[in-house]
C-alpha positions as CSV (number, residue, x, y, z in Angstrom):
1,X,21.7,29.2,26.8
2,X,22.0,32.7,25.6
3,X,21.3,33.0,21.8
4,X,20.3,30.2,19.6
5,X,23.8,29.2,18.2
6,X,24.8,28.5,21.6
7,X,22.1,26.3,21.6
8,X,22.6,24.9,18.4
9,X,26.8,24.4,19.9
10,X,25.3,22.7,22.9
11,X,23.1,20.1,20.4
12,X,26.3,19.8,18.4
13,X,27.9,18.3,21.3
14,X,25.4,16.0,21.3
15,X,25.6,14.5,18.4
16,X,22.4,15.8,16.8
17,X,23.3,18.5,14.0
18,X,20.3,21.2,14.2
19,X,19.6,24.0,11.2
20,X,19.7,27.6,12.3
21,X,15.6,27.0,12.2
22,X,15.4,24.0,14.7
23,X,18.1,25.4,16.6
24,X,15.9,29.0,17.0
25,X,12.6,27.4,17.8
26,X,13.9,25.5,20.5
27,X,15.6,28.6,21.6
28,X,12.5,30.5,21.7
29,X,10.4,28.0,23.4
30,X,12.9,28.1,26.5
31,X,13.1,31.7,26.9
32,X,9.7,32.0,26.5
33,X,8.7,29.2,28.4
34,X,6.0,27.4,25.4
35,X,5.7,24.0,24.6
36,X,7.4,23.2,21.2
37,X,4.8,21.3,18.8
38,X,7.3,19.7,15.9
39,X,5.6,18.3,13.5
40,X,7.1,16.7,10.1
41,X,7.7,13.3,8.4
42,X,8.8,10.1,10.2
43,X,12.5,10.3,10.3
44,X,13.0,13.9,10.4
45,X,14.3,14.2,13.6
46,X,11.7,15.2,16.0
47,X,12.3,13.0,19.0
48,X,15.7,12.5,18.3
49,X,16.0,16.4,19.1
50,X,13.9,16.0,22.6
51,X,16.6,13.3,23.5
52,X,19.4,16.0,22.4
53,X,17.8,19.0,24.1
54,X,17.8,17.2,27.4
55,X,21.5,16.0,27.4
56,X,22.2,19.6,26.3
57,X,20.0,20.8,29.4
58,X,21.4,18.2,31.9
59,X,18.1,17.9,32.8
60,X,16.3,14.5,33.0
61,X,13.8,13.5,29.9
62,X,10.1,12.3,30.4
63,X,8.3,10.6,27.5
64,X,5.3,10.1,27.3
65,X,4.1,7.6,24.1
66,X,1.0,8.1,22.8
67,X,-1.3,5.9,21.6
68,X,-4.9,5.7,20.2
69,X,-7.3,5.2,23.0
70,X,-4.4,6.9,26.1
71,X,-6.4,8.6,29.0
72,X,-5.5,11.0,32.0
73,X,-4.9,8.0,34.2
74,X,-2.6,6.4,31.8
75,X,-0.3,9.7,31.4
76,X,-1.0,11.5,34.6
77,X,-1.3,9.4,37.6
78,X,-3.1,6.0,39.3
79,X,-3.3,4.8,42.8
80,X,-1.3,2.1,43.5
81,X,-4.2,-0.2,44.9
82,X,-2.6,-3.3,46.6
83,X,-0.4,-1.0,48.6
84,X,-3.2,0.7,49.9
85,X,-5.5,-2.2,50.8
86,X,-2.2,-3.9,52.6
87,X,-2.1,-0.6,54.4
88,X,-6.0,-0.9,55.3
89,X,-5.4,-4.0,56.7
90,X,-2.7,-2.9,58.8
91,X,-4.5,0.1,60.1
92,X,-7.6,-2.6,61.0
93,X,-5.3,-5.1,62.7
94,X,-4.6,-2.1,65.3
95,X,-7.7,-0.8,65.3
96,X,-7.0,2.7,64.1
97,X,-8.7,3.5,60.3
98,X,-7.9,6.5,58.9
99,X,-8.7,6.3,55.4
100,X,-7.1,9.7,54.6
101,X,-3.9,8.2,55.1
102,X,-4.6,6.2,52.1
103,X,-4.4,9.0,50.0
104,X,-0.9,10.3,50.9
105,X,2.0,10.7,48.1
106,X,3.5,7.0,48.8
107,X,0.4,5.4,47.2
108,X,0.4,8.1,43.9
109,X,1.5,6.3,41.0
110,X,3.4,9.3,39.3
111,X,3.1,8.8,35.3
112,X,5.1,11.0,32.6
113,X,2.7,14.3,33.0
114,X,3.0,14.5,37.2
115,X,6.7,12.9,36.7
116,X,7.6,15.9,34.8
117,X,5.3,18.4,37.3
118,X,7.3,17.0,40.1
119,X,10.9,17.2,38.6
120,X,10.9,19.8,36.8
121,X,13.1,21.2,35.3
122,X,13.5,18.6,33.0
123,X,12.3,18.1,29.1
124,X,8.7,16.6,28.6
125,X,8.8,14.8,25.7
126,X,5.0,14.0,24.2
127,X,5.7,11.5,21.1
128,X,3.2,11.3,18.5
129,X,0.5,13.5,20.0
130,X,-1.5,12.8,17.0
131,X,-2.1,9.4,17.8
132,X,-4.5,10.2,21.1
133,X,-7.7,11.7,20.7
134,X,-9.5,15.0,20.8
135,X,-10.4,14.2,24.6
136,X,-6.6,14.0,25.6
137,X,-5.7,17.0,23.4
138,X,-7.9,18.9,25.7
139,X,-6.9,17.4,28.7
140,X,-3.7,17.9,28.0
141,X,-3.9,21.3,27.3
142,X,-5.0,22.3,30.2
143,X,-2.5,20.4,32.0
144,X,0.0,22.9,29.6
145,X,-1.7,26.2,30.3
146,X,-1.4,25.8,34.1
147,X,1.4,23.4,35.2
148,X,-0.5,22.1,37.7
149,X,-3.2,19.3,38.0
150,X,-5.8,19.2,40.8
151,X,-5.9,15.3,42.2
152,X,-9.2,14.9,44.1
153,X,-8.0,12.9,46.9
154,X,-4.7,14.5,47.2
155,X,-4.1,18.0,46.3
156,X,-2.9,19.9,43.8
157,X,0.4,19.5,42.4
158,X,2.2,22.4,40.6
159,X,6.2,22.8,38.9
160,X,7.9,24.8,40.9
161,X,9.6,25.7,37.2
162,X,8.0,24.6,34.1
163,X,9.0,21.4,32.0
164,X,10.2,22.1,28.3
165,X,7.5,20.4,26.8
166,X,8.4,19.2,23.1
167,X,5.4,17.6,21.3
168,X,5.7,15.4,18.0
169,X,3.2,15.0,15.1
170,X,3.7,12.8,12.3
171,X,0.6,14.7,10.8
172,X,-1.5,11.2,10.9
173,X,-4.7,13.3,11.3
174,X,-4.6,17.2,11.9
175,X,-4.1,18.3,16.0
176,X,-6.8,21.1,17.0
177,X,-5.6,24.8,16.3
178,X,-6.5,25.4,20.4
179,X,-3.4,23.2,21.4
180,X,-0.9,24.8,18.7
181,X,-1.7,28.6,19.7
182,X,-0.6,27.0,22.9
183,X,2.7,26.0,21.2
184,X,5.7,27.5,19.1
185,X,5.6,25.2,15.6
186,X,8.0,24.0,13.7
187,X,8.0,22.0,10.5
188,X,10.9,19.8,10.0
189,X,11.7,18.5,7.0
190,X,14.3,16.1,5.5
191,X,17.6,17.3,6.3
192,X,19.4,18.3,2.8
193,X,22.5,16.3,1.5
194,X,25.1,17.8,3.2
195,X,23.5,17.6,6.0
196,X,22.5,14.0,5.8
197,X,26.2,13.2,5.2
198,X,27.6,15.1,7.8
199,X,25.2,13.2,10.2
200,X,25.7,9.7,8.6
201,X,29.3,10.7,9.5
202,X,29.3,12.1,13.4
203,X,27.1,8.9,13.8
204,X,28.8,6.4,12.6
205,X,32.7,7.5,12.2
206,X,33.7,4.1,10.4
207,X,32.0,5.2,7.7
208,X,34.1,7.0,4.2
209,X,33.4,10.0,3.1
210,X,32.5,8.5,-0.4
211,X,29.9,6.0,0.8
212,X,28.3,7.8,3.0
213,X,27.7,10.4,0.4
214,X,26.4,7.4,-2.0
215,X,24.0,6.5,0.6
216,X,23.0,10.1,1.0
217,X,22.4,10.4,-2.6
218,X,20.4,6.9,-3.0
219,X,18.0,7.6,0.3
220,X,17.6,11.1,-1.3
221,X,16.6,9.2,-4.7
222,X,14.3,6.9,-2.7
223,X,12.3,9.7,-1.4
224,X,11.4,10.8,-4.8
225,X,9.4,8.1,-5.6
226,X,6.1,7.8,-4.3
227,X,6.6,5.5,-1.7
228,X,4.3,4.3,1.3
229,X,7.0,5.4,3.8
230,X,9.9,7.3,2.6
231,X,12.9,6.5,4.7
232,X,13.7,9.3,7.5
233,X,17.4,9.6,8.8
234,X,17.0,6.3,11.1
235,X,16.8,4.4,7.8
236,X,19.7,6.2,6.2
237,X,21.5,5.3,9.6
238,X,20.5,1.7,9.4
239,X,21.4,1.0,5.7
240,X,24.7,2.5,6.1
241,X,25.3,0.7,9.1
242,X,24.3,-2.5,7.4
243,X,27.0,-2.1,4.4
244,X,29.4,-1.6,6.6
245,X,28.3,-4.8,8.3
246,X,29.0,-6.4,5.4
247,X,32.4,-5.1,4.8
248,X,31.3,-2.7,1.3
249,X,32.9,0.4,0.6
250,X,30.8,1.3,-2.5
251,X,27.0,1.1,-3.0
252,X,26.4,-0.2,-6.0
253,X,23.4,-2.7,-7.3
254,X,24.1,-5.6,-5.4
255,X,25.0,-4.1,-2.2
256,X,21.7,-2.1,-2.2
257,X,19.7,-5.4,-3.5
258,X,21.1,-7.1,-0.3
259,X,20.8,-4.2,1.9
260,X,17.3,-3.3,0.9
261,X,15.5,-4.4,3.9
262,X,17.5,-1.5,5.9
263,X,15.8,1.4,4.4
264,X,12.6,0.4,3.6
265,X,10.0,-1.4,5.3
266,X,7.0,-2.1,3.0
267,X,7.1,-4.9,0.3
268,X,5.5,-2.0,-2.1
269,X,8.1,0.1,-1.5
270,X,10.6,-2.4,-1.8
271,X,9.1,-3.6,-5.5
272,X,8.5,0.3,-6.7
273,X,12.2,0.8,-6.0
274,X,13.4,-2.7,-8.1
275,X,11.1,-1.5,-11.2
276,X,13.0,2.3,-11.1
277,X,16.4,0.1,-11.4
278,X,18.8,0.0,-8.2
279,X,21.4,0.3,-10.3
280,X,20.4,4.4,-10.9
């Protein structure tokens, strides 16, 4: 990939239709070789483009989820301890114990961060970074800087050429400034209209010009209001999914009263969009 529109072609081909912003930050993060931190509301397309990237690569995609309370062992690597005790047994049975062959690479449970180490290059995809704590931020961060990890018993294990490493914030609680200087950042928000339509359309290709458009214009109309969790693209994707399900070609009242469920996902939301009138 030479410039960012031919980037932004390869994504196209894809399926996932990226602004001239998205399209340069991800441009810049391979040719400088920088983790991407995006960061935006649920819905906006942050892993979605991770998933694209990769298939635009034709490189393999890593994820690693996480989740309050996720350690090194849980996203780097674990020993896989029956093996190993099977293997002591053998090595007993013939009366030759070496417990340094314990520690060879058959027994390494490889997790996402030594996965994408190993098999680089490939994308890295760390999903809702702002879900782990402070302790992982900084472990993780120095996994970043040096593409490598030291394991004890083992050796260190470095990529021969770095991952693309694309982290996602929902902005649940603020990431430290130490891991975005590492980073390029990007701020996605809510794709506009047209481009809502035009992706309601490449993803689903049943779908008319008119309704999608209506959908578009309703989801748009939805994230005005104060809700608890405005619908992202997913939830435009679902509801008009679900209409045509149904067999509608129009979105009026009715079809949105029986369709509600699609696009939003708390009962407040649900009963703050019945008081401003569906039929608006």
């Amino acid at each position: 990939m030479d410039s960012p529109s031919e980037l932004a072609s390869g994504l196209d081909a894809t399926g996932y239709l990226p602004d001239s912003g998205i399209a340069t930050a991800a441009f810049l993060a391979l040719r400088m070789g920088r983790p991407l931190f995006l960061e935006g509301e649920p819905g906006t397309g942050k892993t979605s483009l991770a998933l694209a990237l990769s298939s635009a690569l034709d490189v393999p995609l890593i994820r690693l989820q996480c989740h309050e309370g996720i350690d090194a062992t849980q996203a780097l690597y674990d020993w896989d301890f029956p093996r190993q005790l099977m293997h002591l047994r053998v090595l007993e049975a013939a009366g030759s114990v070496d417990e340094a062959s314990l520690y060879t690479r058959r027994f390494l449970l490889a997790r996402p961060l030594l996965q994408a180490l190993e098999e680089a290059p490939c994308v890295l995809l760390v999903d809702e970074i702002d879900r782990a704590d402070d302790e992982f931020e900084a472990f993780l961060l120095e996994v970043l800087s040096e593409n490598a990890v030291s394991i004890p018993e083992f050796g260190v294990v470095r990529a021969a050429t770095p991952p693309l490493v694309v982290l996602t914030s929902n902005r649940t609680r603020e990431v430290h400034d130490a891991l975005k200087r590492r980073c390029l950042y990007h701020w996605l928000e809510h794709p506009s209209m047209e481009r809502e339509v035009a992706i309601l359309r490449r993803r689903l290709p049943d779908l008319s010009e008119r309704l999608a458009e209506e959908v578009a214009k309703a989801v748009h109309r939805l994230r005005s209001l104060e809700l608890m969790k405005p619908p992202g693209v997913a939830e435009s994707l679902d509801w008009a999914q679900a209409l045509l399900a149904l067999g509608k070609s129009t979105l009026d009242a009715e079809a949105a009263a029986a369709t509600l469920g699609a696009v939003l996902k708390y009962r407040e939301d649900a009963e703050r969009a019945l008081r401003s009138g569906l039929a608006g």
